[in-house]
ROKEKOL-308292 format. One line per 4 residues: number of its first residue (from 1); their letters; for each residue y, z, x of N, C-alpha, C. Coordinates in Angstrom, 2 decimals. Each point is the difference from the previous one (the first is absolute). Layout:
BEGIN
NUM> A> Y:Z:X:Y:Z:X:Y:Z:X; ...
! end
This chain:
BEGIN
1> XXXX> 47.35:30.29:21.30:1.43:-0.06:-0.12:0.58:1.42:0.00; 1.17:0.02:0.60:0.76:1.57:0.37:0.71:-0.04:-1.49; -0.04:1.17:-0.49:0.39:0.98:-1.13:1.54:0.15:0.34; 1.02:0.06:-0.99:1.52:0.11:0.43:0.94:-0.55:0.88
5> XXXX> -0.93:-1.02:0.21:1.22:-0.59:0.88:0.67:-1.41:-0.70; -0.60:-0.30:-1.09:1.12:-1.12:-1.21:1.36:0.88:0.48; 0.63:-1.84:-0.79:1.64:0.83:-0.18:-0.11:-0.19:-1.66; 0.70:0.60:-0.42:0.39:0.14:-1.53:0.33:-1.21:-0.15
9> XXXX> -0.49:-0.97:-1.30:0.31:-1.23:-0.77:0.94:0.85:-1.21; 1.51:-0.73:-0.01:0.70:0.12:-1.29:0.11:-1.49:-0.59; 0.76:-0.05:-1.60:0.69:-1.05:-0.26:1.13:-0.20:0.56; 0.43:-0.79:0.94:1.24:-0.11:-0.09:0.88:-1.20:-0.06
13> XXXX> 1.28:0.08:0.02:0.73:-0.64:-0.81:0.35:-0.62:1.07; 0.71:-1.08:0.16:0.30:-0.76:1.17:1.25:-0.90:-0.67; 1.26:0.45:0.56:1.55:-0.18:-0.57:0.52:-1.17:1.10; 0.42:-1.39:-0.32:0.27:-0.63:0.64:1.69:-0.04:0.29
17> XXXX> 0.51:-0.54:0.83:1.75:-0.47:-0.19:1.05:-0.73:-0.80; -1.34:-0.93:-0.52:0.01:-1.24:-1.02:0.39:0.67:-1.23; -0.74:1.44:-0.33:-0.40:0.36:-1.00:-1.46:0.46:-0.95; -1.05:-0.94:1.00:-0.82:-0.26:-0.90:-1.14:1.54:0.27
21> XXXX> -0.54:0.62:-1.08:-0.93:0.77:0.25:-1.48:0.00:-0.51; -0.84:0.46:0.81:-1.44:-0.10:0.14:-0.70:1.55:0.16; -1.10:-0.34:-0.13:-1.41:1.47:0.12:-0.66:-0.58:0.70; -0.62:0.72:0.70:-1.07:-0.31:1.27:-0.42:1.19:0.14
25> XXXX> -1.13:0.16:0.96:-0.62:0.92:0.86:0.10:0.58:0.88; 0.37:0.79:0.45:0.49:0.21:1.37:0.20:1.75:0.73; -0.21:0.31:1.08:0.16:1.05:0.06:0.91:0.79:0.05; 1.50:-0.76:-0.26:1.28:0.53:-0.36:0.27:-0.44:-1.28
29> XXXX> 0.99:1.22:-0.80:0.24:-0.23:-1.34:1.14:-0.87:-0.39; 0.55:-0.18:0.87:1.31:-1.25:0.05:0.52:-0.77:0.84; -0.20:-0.98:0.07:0.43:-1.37:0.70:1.05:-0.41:-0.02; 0.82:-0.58:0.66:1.23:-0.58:0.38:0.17:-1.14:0.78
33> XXXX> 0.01:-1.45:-0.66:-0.33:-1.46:1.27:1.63:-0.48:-0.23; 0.21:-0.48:1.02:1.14:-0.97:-0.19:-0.32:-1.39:-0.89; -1.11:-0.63:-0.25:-0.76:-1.21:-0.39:-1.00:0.40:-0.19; -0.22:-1.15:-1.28:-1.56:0.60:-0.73:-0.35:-1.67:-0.27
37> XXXX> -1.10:-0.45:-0.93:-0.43:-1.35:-0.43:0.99:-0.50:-0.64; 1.03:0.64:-0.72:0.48:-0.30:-1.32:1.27:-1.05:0.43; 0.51:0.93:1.47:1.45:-0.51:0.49:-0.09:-0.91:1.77; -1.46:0.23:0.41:-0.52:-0.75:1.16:0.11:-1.62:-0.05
41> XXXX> 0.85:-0.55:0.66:0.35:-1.48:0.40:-1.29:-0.64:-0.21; -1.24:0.44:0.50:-1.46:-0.65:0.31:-0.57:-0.30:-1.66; 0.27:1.35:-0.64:-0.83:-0.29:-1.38:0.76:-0.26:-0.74; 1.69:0.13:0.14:0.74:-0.72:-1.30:-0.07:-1.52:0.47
45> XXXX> -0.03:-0.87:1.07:-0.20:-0.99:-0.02:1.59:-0.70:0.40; 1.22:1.17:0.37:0.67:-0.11:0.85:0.13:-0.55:1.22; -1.14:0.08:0.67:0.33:-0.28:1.46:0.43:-0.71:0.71; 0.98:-0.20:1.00:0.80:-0.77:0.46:-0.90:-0.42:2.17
49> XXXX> -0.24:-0.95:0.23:0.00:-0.15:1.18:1.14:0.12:0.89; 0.11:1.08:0.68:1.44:0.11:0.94:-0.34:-1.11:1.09; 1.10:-1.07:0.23:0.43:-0.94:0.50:0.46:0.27:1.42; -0.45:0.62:1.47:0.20:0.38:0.93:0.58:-1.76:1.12
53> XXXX> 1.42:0.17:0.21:0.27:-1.25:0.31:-0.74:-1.45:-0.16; -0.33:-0.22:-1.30:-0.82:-1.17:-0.46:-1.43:-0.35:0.53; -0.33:0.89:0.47:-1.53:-0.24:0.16:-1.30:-0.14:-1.31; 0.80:0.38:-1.46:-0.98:-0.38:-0.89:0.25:-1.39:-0.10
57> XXXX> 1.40:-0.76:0.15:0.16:-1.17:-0.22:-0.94:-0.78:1.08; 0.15:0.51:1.43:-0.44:-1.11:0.80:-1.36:0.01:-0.33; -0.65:1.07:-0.03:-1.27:-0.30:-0.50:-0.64:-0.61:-1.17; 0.89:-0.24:-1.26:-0.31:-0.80:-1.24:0.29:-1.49:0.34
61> XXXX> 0.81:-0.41:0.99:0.63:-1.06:0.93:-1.49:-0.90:0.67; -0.22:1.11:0.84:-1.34:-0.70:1.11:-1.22:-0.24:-0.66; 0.08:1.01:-1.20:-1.61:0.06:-0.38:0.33:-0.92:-1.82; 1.11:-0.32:-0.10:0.07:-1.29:-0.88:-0.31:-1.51:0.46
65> XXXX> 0.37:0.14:1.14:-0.45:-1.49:0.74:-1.14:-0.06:0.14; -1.00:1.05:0.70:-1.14:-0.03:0.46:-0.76:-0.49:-1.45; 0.38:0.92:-1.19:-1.15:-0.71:-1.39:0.40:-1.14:-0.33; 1.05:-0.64:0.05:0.72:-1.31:-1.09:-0.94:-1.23:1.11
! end
């Protein structure tokens, strides 16, 4: 293994939009996300299916008949 070529590991802090702040690893000392776990649709359990001219309907439609 080559000698000097790591990058420097700091703590750093990782500042969300939401608010929320964290420590991690990383080779920069400060972070900046628009979204983090805290305020993400996926893990608050938010999430909404966007409805693109009713194609979630037709499909809960065709594939309700097919099981009943």
């Amino acid at each position: 293994m080559k000698t000097d070529i790591h990058p420097e590991y700091y703590a750093a802090t990782v500042h969300c939009a939401c608010g929320n702040t964290f420590t991690t690893r990383s080779t920069v000392a400060n972070i900046s996300t628009d979204i983090c776990s805290n305020c993400h649709p996926f893990f608050t359990g938010k999430q909404k299916l966007i409805d693109t001219a009713g194609r979630v309907e037709r499909f809960r439609q065709k594939y309700a008949k097919a099981g009943s």
